[in-house]
DRENDO-1510 file (C-alpha; in Angstrom, 1 decimal, always signed):
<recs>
REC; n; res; u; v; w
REC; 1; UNK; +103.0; +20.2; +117.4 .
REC; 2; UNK; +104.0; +16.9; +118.7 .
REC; 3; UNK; +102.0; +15.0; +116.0 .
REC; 4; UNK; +104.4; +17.2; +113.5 .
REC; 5; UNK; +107.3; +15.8; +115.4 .
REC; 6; UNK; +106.5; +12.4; +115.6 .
REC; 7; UNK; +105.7; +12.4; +111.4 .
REC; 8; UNK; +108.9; +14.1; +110.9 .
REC; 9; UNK; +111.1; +11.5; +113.5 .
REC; 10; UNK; +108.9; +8.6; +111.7 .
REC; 11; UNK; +110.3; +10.3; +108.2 .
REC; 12; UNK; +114.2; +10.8; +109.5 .
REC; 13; UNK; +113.4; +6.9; +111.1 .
REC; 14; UNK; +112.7; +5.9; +107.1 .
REC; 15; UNK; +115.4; +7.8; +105.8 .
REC; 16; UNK; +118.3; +6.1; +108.2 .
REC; 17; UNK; +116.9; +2.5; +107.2 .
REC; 18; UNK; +117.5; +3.5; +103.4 .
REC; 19; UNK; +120.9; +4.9; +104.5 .
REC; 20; UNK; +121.4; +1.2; +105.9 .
REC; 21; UNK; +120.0; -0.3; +103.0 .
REC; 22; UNK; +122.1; +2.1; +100.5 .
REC; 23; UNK; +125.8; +1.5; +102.9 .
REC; 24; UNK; +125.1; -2.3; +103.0 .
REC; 25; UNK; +125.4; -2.0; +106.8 .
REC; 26; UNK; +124.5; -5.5; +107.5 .
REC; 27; UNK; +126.8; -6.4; +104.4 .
REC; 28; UNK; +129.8; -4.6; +106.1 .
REC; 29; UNK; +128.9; -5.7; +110.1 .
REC; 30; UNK; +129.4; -9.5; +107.7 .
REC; 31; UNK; +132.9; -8.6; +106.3 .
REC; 32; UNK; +134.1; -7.5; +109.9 .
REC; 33; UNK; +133.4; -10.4; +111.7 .
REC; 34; UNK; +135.3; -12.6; +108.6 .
REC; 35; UNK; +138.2; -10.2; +109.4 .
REC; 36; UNK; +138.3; -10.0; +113.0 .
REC; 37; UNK; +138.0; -14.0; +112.6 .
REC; 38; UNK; +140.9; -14.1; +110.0 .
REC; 39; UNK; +143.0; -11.9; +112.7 .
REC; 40; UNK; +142.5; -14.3; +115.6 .
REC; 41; UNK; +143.9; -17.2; +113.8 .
REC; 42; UNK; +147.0; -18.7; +114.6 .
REC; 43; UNK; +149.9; -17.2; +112.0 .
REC; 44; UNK; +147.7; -13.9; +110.8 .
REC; 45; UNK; +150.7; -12.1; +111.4 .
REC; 46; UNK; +153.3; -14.4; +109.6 .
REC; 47; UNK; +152.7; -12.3; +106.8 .
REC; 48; UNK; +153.2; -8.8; +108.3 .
REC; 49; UNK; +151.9; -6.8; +104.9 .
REC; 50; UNK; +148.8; -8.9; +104.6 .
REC; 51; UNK; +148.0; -8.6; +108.1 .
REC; 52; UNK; +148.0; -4.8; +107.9 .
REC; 53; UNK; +145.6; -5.0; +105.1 .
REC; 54; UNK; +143.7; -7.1; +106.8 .
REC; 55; UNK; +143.4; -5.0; +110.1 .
REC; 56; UNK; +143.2; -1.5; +107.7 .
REC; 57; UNK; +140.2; -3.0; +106.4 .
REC; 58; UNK; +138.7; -4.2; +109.6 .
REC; 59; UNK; +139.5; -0.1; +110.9 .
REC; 60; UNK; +137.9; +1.4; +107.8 .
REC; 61; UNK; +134.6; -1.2; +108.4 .
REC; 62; UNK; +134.7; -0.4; +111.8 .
REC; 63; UNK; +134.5; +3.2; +111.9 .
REC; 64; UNK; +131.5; +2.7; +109.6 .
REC; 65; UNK; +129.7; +0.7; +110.8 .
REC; 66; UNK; +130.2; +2.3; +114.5 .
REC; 67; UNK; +129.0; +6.1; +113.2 .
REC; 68; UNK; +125.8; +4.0; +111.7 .
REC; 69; UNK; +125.2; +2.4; +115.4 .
REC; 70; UNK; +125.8; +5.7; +116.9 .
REC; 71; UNK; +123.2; +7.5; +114.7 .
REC; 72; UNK; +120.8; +4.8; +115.2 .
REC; 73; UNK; +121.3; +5.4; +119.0 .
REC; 74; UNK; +120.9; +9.0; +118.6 .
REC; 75; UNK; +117.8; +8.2; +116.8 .
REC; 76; UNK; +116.4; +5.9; +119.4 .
REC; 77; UNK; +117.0; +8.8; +121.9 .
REC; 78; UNK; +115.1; +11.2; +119.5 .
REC; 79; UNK; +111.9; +8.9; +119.6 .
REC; 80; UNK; +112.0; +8.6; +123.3 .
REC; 81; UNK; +111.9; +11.8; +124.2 .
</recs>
């Protein structure tokens, strides 16, 4: 039974490194970093509507690249135990 679990977590593994692959991950964790360094220059917020585009983006990025990490994590405690 464990040998079934370990083919199946090695499977689900596979399948969350094409979900990487297919959501640009690495891509996006690129982008975020260009905007978070955009937003701790000196003026970002001289133009206000920019600026909230800016840090929208940055959000939306965020929030997906962050439920990516988490499932990673949740993998990584899958595999350990």
């Amino acid at each position: 039974m464990a040998e079934n679990r370990t083919s199946d977590i090695s499977a689900l593994s596979d399948r969350v490194a094409q979900m990487a692959e297919y959501l640009h991950i690495e891509m996006k964790r690129a982008e975020l970093e260009a905007l978070e360094a955009m937003a701790a220059e000196p003026g970002f917020w001289d133009d206000q509507v920019v600026a909230q585009a800016t840090m929208a983006s940055s959000s939306a990025l965020r929030d997906e690249v962050s439920a990516y990490d988490e499932i990673v994590v949740l993998l990584g405690d899958v595999e350990v135990a």
